[in-house]
C-alpha positions, 0 to 999 in steps of 0.5 A, a space after each residue: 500500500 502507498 502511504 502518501 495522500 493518495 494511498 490514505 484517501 484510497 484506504 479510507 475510503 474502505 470505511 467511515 470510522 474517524 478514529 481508524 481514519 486518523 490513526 492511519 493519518 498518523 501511521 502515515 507520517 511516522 512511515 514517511 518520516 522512517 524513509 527521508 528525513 532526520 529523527 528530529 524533523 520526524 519526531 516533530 513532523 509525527 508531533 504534528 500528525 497526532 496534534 492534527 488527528 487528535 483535532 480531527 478526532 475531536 471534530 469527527 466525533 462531534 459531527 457524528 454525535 450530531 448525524 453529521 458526516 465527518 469527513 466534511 467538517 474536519 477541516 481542509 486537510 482532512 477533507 482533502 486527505 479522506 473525500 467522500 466516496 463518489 
């Protein structure tokens, strides 16, 4: 499996779980920051991944409660990273 953005927007999309989706956001930049760039630029690079999903947690989890679809109100990022299936 690829683990740039288009292999995550792939493998979300095989489910509509927010805690699965930014647990795999964060796997994703854990892998890339293993294969290119120094312990300290990947540590703070991780540090950002899991600040970013734990918001997006947080988001995903309030639209949900309220029968909203969480892919849509998790922010920018989140929306490009995990589009709704077509």
């Amino acid at each position: 499996m690829s683990w740039g953005a288009e292999g995550i927007a792939q493998a979300s999309s095989e489910f509509q779980d927010v805690e699965t989706a930014a647990d795999l956001l964060c796997a994703s930049v854990e892998r890339a920051a293993l294969y290119g760039v120094s312990q300290v630029a990947g540590t703070a690079y991780q540090n950002a991944a899991e600040m970013l999903a734990e918001g997006m947690r947080s988001e995903g989890r309030a639209a949900l409660s309220a029968g909203r679809d969480w892919r849509q109100e998790s922010g920018p990022v989140w929306v490009w990273l995990f589009p709704r299936r077509a």
